[in-house]
N, C-alpha and C positions, 0 to 999 in steps of 0.2 A: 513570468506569466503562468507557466505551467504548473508551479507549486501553489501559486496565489490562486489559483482555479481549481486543486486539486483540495485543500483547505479549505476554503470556502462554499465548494459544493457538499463537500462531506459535514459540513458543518462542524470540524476540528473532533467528530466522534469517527471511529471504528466502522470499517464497510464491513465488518461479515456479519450475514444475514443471525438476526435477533443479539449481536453486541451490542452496540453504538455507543459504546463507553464512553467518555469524555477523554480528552486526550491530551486536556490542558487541567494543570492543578494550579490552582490560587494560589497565588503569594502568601505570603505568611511571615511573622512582624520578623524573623530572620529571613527569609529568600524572597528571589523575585520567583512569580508564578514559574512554572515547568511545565517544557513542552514533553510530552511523553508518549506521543506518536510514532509510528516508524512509518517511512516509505516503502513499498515493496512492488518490485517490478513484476509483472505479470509474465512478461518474457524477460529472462536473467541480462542483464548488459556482463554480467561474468561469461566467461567462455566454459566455465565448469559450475556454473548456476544454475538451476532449475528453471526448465524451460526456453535452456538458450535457444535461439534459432540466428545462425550466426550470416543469414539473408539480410538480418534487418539492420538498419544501420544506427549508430550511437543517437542524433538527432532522434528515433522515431523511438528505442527503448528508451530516454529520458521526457519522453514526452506526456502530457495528461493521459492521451488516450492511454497507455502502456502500464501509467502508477496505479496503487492503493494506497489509502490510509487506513492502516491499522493499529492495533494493540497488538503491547509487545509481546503478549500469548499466542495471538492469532496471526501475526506475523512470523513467528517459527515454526508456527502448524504448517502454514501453505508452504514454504522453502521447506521444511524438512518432509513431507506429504505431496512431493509434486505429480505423483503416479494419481493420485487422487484429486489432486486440484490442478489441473490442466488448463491451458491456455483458455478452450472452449467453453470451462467452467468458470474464470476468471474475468471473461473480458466482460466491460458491463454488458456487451448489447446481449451476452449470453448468459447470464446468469445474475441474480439481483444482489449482489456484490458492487 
């Protein structure tokens, strides 16, 4: 449920503010389309992740509220930039991500 909502409200593009790349590429008369999206958790479910907070339990960092849908550019920005992109700047209600 939480991926099927988390897809579908992104509309399969890129949540950081002015991407919204496409995240699926077309098939092609060799492959089947490609999905080329990453997940990325706003609080880390890693214990050595970016933005862990080790309060929250597995359930609630695999949850919609917790994910992103990004590109695989702007997916290593936030993990590798987490001084910078902070839980508060991540979560939707706080930032238009």
């Amino acid at each position: 449920r939480d991926l099927k909502l988390l897809w579908g409200l992104a509309q399969a593009r890129c949540a950081y503010p002015g991407c919204r790349q496409l995240l699926v590429k077309a098939a092609t008369e060799q492959d089947r389309a490609a999905i080329i999206g990453k997940i990325a958790h706003i609080i880390s479910i890693s214990p050595t992740g970016p933005r862990h907070d080790s309060t929250k339990t597995a359930e609630f960092l695999n949850s919609y509220e917790n994910l992103l849908l990004l590109c695989g550019n702007h997916h290593d920005e936030v993990d590798a930039q987490a001084a910078t992109f902070t839980v508060e700047t991540l979560h939707p209600t706080g930032c238009p991500l």
